[in-house]
N, CA and C atoms of all chains as a GROMACS GRO file, in nm:
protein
  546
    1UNK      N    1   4.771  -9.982   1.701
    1UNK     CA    2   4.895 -10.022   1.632
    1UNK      C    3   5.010  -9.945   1.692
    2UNK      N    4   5.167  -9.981   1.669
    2UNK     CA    5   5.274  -9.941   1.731
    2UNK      C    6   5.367  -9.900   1.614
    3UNK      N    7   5.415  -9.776   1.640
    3UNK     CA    8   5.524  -9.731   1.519
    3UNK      C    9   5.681  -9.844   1.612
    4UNK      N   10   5.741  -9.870   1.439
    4UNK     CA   11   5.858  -9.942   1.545
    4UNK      C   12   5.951  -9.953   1.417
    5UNK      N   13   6.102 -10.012   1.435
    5UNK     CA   14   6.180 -10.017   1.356
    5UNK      C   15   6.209 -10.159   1.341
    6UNK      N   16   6.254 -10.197   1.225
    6UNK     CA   17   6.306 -10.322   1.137
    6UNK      C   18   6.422 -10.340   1.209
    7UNK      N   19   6.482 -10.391   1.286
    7UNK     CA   20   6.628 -10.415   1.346
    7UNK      C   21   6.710 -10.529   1.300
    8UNK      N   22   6.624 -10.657   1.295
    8UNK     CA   23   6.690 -10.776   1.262
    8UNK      C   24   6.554 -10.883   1.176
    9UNK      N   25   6.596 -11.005   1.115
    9UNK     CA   26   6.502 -11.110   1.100
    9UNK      C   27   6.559 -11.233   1.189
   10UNK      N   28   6.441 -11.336   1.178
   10UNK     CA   29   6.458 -11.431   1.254
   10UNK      C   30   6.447 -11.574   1.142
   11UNK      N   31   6.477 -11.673   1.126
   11UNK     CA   32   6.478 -11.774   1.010
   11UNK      C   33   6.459 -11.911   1.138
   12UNK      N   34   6.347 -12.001   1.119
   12UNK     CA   35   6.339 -12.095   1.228
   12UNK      C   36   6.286 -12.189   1.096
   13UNK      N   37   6.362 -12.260   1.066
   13UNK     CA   38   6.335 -12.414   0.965
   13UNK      C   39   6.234 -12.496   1.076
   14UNK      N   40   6.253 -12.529   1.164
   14UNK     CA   41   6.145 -12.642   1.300
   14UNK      C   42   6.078 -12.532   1.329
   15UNK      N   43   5.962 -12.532   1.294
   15UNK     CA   44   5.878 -12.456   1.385
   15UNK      C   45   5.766 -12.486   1.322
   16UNK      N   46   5.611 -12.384   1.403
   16UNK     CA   47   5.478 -12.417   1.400
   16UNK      C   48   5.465 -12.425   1.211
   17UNK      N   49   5.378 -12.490   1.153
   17UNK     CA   50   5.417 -12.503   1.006
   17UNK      C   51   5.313 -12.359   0.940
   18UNK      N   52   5.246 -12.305   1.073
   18UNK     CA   53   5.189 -12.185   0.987
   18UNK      C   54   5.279 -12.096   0.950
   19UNK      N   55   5.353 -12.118   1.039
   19UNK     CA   56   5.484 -12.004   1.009
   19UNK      C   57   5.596 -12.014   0.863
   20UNK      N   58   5.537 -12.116   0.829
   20UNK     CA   59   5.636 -12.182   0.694
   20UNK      C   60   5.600 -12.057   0.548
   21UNK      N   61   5.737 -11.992   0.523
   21UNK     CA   62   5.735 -11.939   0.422
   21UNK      C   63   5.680 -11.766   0.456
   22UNK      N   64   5.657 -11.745   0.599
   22UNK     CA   65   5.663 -11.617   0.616
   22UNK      C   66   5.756 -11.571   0.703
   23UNK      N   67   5.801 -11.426   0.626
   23UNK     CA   68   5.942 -11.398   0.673
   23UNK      C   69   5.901 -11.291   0.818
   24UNK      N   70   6.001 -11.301   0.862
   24UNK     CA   71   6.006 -11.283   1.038
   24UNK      C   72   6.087 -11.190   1.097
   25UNK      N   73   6.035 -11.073   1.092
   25UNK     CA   74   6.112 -10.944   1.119
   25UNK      C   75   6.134 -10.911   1.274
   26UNK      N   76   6.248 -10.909   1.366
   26UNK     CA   77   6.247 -10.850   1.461
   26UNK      C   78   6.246 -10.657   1.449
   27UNK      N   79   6.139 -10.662   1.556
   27UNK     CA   80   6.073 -10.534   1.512
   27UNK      C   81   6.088 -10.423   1.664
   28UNK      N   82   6.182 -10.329   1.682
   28UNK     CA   83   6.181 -10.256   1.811
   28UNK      C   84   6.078 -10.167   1.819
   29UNK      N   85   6.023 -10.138   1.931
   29UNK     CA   86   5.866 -10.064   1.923
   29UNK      C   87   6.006  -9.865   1.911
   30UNK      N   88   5.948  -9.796   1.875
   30UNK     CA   89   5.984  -9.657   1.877
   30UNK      C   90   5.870  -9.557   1.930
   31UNK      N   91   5.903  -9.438   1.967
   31UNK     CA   92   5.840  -9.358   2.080
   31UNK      C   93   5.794  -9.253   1.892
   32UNK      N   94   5.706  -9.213   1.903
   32UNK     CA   95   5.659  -9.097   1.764
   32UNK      C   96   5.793  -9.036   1.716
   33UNK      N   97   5.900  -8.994   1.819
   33UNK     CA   98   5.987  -8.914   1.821
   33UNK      C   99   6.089  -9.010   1.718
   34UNK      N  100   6.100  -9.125   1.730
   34UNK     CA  101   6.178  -9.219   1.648
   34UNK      C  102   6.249  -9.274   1.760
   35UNK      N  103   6.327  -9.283   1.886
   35UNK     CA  104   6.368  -9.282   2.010
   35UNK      C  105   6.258  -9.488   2.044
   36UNK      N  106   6.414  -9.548   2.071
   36UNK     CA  107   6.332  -9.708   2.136
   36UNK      C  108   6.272  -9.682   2.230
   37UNK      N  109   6.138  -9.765   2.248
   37UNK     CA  110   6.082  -9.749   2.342
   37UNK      C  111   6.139  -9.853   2.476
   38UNK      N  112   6.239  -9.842   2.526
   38UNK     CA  113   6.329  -9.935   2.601
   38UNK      C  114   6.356 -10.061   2.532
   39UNK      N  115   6.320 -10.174   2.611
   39UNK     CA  116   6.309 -10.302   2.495
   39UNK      C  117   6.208 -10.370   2.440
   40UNK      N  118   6.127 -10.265   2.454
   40UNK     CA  119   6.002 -10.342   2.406
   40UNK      C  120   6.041 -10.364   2.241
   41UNK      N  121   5.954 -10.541   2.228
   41UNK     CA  122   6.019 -10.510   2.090
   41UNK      C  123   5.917 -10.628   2.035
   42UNK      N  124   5.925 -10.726   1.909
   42UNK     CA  125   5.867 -10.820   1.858
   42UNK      C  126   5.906 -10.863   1.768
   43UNK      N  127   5.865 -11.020   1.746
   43UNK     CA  128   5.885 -11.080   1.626
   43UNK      C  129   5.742 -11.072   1.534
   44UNK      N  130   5.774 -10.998   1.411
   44UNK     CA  131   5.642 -11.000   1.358
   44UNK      C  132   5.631 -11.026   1.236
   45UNK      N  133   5.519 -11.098   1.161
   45UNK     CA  134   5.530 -11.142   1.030
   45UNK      C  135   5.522 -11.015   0.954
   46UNK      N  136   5.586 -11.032   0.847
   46UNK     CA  137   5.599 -10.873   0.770
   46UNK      C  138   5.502 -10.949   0.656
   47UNK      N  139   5.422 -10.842   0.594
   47UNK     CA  140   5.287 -10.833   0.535
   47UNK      C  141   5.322 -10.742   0.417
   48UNK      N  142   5.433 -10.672   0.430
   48UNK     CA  143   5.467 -10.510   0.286
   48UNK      C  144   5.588 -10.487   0.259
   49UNK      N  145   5.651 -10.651   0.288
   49UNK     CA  146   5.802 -10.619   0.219
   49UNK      C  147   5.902 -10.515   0.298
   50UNK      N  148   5.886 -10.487   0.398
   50UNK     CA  149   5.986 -10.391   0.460
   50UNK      C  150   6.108 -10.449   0.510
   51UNK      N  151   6.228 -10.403   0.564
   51UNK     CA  152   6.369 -10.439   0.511
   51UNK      C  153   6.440 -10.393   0.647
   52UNK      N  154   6.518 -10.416   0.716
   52UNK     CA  155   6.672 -10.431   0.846
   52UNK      C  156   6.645 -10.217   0.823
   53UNK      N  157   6.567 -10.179   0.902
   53UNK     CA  158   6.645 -10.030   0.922
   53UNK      C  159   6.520  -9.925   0.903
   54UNK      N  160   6.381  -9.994   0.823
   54UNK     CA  161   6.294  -9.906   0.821
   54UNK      C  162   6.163  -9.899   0.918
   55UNK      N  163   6.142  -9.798   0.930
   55UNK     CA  164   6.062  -9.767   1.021
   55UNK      C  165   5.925  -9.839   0.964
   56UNK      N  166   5.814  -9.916   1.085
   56UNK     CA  167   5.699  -9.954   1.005
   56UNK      C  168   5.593  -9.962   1.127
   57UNK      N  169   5.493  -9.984   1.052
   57UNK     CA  170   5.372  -9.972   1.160
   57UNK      C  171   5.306 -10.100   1.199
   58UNK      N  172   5.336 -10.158   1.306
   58UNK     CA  173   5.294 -10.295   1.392
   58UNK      C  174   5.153 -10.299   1.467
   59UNK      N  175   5.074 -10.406   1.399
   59UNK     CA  176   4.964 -10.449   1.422
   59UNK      C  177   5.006 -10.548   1.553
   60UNK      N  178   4.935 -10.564   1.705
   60UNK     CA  179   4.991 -10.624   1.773
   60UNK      C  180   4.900 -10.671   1.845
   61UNK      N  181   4.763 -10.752   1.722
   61UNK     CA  182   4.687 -10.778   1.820
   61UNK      C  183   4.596 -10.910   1.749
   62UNK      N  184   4.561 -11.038   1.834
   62UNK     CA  185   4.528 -11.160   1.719
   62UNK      C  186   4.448 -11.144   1.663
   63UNK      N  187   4.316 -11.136   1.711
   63UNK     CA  188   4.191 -11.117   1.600
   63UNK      C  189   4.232 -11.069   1.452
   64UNK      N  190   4.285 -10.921   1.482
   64UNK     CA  191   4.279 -10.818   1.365
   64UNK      C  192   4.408 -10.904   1.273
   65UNK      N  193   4.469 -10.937   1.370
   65UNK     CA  194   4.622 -11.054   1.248
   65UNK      C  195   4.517 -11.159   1.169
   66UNK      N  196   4.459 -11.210   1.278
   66UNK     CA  197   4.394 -11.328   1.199
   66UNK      C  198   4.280 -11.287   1.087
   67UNK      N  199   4.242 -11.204   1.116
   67UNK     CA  200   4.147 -11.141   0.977
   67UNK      C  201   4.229 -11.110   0.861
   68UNK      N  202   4.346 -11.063   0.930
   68UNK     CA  203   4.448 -10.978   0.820
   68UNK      C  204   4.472 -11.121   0.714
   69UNK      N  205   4.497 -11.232   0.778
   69UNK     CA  206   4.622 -11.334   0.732
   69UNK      C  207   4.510 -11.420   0.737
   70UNK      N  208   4.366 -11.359   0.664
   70UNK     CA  209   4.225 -11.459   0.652
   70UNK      C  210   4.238 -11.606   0.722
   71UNK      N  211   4.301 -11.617   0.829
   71UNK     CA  212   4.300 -11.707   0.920
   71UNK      C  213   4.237 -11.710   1.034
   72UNK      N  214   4.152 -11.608   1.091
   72UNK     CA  215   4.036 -11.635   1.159
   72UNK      C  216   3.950 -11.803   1.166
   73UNK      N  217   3.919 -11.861   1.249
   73UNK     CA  218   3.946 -11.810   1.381
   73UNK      C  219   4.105 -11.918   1.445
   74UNK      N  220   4.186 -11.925   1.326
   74UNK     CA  221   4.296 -12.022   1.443
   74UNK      C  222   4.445 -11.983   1.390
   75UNK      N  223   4.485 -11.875   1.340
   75UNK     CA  224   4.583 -11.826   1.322
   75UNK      C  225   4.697 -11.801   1.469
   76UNK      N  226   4.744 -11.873   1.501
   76UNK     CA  227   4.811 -11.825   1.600
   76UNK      C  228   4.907 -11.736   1.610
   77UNK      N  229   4.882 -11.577   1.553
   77UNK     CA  230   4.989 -11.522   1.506
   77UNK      C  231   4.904 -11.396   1.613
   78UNK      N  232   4.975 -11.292   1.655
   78UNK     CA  233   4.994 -11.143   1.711
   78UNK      C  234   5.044 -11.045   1.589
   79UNK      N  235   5.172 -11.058   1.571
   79UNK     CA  236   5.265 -10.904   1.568
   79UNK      C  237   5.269 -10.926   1.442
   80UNK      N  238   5.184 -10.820   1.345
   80UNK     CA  239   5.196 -10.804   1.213
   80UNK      C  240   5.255 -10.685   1.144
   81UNK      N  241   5.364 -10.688   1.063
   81UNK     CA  242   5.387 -10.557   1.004
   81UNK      C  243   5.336 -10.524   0.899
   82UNK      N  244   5.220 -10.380   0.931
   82UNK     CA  245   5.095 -10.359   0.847
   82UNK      C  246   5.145 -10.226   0.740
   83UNK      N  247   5.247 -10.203   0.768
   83UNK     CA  248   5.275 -10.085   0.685
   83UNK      C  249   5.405 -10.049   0.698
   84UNK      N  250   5.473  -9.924   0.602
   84UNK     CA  251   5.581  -9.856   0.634
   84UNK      C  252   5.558  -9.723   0.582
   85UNK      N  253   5.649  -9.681   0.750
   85UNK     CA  254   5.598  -9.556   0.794
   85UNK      C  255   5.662  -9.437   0.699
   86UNK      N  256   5.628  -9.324   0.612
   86UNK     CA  257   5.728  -9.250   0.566
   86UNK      C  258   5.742  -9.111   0.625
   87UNK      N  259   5.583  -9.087   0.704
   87UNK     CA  260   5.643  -8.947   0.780
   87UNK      C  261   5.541  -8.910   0.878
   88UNK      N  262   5.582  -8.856   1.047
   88UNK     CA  263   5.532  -8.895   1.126
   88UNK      C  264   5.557  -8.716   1.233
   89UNK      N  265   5.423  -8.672   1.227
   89UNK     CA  266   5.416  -8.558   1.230
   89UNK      C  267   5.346  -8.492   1.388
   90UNK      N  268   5.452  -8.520   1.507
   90UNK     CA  269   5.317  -8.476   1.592
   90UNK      C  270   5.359  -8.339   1.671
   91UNK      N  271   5.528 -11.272   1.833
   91UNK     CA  272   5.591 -11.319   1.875
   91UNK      C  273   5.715 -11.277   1.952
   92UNK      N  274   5.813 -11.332   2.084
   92UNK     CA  275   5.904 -11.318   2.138
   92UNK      C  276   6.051 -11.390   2.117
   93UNK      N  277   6.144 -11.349   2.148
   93UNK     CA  278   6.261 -11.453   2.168
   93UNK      C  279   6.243 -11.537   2.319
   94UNK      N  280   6.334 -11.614   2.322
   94UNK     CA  281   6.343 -11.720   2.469
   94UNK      C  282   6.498 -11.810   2.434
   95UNK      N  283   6.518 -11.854   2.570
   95UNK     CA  284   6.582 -11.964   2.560
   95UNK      C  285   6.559 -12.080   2.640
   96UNK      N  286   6.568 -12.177   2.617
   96UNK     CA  287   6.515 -12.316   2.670
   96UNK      C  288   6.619 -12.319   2.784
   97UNK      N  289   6.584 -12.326   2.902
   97UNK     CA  290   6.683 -12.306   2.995
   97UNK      C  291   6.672 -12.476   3.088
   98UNK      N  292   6.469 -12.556   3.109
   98UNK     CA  293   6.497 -12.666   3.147
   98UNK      C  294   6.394 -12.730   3.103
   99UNK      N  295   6.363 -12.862   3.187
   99UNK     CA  296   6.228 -12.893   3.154
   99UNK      C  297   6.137 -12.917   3.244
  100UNK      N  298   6.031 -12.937   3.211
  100UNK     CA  299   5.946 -12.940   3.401
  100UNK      C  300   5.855 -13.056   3.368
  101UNK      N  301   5.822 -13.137   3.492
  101UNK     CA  302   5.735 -13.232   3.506
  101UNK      C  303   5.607 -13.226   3.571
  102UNK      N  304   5.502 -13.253   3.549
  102UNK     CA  305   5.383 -13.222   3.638
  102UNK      C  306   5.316 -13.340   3.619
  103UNK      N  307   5.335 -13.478   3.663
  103UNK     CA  308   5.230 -13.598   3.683
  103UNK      C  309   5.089 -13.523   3.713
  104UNK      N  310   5.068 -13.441   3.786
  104UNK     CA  311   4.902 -13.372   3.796
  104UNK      C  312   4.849 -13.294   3.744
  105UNK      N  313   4.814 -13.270   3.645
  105UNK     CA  314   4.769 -13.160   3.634
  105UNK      C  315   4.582 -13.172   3.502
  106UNK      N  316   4.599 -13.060   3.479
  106UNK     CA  317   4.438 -13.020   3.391
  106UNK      C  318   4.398 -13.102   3.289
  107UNK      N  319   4.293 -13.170   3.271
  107UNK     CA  320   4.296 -13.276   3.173
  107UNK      C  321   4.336 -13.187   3.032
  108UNK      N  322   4.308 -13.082   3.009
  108UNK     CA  323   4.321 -13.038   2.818
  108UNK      C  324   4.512 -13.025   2.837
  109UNK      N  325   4.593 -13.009   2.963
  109UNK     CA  326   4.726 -12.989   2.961
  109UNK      C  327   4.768 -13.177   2.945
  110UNK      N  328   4.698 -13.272   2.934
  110UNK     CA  329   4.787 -13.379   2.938
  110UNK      C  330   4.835 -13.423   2.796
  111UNK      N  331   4.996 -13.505   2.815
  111UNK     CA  332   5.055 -13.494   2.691
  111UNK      C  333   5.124 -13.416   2.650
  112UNK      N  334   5.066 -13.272   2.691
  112UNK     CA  335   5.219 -13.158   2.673
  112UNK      C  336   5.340 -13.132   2.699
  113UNK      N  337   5.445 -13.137   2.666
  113UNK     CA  338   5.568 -13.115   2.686
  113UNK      C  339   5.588 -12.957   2.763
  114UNK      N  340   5.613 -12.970   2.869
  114UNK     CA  341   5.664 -12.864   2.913
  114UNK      C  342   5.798 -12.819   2.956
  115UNK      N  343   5.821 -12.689   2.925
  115UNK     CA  344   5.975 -12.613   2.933
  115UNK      C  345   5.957 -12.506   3.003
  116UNK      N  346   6.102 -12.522   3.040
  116UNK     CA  347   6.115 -12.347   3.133
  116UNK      C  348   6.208 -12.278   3.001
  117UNK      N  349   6.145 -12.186   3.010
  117UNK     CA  350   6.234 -12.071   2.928
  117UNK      C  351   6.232 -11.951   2.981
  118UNK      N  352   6.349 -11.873   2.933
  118UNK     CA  353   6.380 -11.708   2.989
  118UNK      C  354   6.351 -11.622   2.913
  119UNK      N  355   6.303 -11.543   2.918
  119UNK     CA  356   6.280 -11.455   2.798
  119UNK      C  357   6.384 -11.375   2.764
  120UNK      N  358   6.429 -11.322   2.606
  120UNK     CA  359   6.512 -11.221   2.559
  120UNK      C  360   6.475 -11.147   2.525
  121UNK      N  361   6.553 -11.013   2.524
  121UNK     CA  362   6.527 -10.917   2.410
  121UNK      C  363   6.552 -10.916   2.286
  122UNK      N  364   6.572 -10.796   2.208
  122UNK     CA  365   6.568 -10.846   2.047
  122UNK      C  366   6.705 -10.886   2.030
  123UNK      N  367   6.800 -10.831   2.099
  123UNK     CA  368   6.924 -10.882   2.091
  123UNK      C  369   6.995 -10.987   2.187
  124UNK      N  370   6.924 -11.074   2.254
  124UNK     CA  371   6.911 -11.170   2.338
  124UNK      C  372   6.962 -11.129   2.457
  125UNK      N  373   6.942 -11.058   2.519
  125UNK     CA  374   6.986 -11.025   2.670
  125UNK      C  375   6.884 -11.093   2.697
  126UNK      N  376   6.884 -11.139   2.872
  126UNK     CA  377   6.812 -11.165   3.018
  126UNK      C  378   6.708 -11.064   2.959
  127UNK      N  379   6.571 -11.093   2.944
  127UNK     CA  380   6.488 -11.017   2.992
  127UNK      C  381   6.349 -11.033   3.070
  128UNK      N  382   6.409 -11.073   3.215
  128UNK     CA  383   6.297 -11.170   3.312
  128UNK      C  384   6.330 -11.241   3.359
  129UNK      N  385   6.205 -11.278   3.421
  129UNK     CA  386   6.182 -11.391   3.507
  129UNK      C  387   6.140 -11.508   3.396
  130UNK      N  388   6.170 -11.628   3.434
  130UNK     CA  389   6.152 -11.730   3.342
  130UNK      C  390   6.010 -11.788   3.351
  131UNK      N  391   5.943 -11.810   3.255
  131UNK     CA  392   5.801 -11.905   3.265
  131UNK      C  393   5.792 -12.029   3.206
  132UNK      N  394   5.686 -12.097   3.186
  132UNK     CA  395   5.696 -12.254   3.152
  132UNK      C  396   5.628 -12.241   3.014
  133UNK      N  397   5.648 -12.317   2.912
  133UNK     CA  398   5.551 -12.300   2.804
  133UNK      C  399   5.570 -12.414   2.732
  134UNK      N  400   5.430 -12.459   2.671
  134UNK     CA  401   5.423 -12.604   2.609
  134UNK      C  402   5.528 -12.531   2.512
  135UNK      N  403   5.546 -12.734   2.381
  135UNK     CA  404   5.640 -12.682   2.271
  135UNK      C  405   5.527 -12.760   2.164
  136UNK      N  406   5.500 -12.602   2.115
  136UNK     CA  407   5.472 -12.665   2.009
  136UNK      C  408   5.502 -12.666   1.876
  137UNK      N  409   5.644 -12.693   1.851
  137UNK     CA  410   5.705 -12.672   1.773
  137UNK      C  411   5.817 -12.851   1.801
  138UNK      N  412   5.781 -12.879   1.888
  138UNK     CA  413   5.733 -13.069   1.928
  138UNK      C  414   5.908 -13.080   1.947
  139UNK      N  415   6.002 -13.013   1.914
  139UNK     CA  416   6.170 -13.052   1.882
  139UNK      C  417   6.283 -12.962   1.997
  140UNK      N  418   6.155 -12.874   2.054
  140UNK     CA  419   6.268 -12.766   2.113
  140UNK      C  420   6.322 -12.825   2.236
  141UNK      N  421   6.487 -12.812   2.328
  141UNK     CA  422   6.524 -12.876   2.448
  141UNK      C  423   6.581 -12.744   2.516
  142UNK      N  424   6.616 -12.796   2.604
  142UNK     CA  425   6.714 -12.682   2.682
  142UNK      C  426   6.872 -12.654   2.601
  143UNK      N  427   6.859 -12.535   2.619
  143UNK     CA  428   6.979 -12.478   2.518
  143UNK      C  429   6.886 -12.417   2.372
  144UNK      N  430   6.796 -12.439   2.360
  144UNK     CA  431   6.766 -12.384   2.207
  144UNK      C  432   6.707 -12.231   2.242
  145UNK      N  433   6.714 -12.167   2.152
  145UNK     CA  434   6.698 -12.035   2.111
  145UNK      C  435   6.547 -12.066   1.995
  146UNK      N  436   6.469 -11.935   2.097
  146UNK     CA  437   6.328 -11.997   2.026
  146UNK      C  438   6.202 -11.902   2.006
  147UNK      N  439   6.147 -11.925   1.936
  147UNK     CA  440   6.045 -11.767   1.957
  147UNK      C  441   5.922 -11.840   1.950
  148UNK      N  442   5.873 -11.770   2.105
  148UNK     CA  443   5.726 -11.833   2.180
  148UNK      C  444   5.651 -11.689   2.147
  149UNK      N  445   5.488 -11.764   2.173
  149UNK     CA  446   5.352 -11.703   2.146
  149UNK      C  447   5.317 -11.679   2.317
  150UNK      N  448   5.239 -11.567   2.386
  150UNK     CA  449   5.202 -11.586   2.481
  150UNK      C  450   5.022 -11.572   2.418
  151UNK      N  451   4.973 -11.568   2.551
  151UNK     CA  452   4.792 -11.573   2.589
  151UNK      C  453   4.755 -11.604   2.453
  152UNK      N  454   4.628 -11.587   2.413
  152UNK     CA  455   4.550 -11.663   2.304
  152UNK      C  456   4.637 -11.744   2.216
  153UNK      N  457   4.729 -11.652   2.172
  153UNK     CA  458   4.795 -11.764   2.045
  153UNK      C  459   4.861 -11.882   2.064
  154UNK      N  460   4.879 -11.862   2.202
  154UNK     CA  461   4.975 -11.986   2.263
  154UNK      C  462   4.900 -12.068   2.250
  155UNK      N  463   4.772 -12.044   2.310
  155UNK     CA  464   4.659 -12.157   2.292
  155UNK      C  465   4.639 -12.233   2.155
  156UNK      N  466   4.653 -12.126   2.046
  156UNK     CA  467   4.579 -12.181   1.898
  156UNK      C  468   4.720 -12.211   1.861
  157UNK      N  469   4.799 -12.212   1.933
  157UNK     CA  470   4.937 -12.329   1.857
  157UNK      C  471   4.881 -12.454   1.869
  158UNK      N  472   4.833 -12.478   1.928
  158UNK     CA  473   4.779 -12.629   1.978
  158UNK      C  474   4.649 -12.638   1.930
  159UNK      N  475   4.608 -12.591   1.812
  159UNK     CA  476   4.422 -12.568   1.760
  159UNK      C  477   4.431 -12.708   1.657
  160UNK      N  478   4.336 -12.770   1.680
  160UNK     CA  479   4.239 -12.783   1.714
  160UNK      C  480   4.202 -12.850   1.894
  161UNK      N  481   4.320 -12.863   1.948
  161UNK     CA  482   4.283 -12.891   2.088
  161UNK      C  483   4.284 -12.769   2.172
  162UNK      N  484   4.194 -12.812   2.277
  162UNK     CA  485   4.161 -12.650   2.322
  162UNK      C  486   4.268 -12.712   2.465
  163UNK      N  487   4.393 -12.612   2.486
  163UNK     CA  488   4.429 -12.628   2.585
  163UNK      C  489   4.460 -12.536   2.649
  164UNK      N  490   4.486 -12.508   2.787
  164UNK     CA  491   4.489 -12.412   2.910
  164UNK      C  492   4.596 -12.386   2.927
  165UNK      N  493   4.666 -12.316   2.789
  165UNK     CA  494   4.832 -12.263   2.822
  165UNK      C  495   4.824 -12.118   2.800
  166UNK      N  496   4.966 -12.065   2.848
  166UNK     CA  497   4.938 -11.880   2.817
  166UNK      C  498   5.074 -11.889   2.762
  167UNK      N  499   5.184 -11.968   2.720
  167UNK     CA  500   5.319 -11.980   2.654
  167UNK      C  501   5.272 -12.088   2.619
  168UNK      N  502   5.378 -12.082   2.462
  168UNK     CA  503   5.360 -12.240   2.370
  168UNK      C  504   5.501 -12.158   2.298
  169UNK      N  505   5.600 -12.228   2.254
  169UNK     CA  506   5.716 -12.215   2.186
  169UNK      C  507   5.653 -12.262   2.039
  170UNK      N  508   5.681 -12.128   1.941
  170UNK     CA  509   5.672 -12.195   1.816
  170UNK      C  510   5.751 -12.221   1.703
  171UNK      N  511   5.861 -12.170   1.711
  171UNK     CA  512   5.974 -12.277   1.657
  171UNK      C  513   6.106 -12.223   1.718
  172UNK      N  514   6.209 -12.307   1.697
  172UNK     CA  515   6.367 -12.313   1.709
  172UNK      C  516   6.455 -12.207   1.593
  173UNK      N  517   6.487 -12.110   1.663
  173UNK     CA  518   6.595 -11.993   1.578
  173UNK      C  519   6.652 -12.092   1.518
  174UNK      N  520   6.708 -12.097   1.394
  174UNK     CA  521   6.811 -12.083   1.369
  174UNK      C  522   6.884 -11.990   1.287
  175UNK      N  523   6.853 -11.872   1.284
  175UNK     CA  524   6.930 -11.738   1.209
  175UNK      C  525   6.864 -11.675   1.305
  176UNK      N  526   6.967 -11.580   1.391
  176UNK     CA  527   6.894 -11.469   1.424
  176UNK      C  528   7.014 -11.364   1.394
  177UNK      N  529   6.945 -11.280   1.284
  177UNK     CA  530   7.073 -11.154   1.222
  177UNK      C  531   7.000 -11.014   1.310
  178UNK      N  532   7.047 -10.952   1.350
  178UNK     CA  533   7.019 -10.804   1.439
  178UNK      C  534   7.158 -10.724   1.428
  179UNK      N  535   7.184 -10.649   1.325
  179UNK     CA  536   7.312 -10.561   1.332
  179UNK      C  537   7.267 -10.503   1.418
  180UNK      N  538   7.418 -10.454   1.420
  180UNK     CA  539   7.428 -10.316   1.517
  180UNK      C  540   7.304 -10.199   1.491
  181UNK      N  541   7.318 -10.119   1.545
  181UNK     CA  542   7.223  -9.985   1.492
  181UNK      C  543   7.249  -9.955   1.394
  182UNK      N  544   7.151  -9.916   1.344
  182UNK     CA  545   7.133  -9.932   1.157
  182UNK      C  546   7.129  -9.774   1.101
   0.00000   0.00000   0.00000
């Protein structure tokens, strides 16, 4: 998983219909330090309610999404936001 | 998922039998705040509405594929729907 920050959402009315009714966080990856990790970044379905500014922890991988979002085996989803982060100690 | 923008469209009379029927696009990839970021690639739409000019957020490798599930097809980009809100303040 990837620590990263809440920056923006994304709202797409036409699109794949799995996507219907889950909200769509653009998500910048962050270095432990809190620091962007250049531009790496994602659109990811948020899973815990997190909000434009907080730090959270990104699942970025299908299987484990699709188990998450009991859509195994045809979820076509990646970048899940599995948590929010409150303190990050290294 | 990524941002993109629909930049054209591409034709291929030849190609893989599980690719026939697909709509294919060139798109560029963005960052979170839509800059250039890349070289452009081709990706079905499966989101069936997207053209050149739209603002769009594509799936690459496996999922691209299971945009298109239950047909098994041989894509590594598939567009899955058309922005229309994209809010990104400034630094927060």
């Amino acid at each position: 998983m990837k620590t990263g920050r809440v920056v923006g959402t994304v709202v797409s009315p036409q699109q794949h219909p799995f996507y219907d009714g889950r909200k769509q966080l653009i998500v910048r990856y962050t270095r432990p330090d809190g620091t962007y990790a250049d531009d790496a970044y994602a659109v990811a379905i948020d899973q815990v309610g997190a909000g434009i500014g907080q730090d959270v922890l990104v699942l970025d991988e299908g299987n484990s999404a699709r188990q998450l979002l009991s859509l195994a085996p045809s979820g076509p989803t990646r970048a899940v936001v599995v948590g929010i982060i409150d303190a990050v100690n290294t | 998922m990524k941002l993109g923008r629909v930049v054209g469209t591409l034709v291929a009379n030849t190609r893989v039998d599980g690719m026939d029927g697909l709509k294919l696009l060139v798109v560029t990839p963005l960052t979170a705040d839509l800059r250039d970021a890349g070289s452009s690639f081709v990706a079905t739409d499966a989101s069936a509405q997207a053209g050149p000019g739209c603002l769009v957020t594509y799936e690459s490798s496996r999922e691209a594929a299971l945009l298109h599930h239950p047909r098994f097809v041989p894509v590594d980009h598939a567009i899955v729907g058309i922005v229309d809100q994209h809010h990104c303040p400034e630094e927060t």
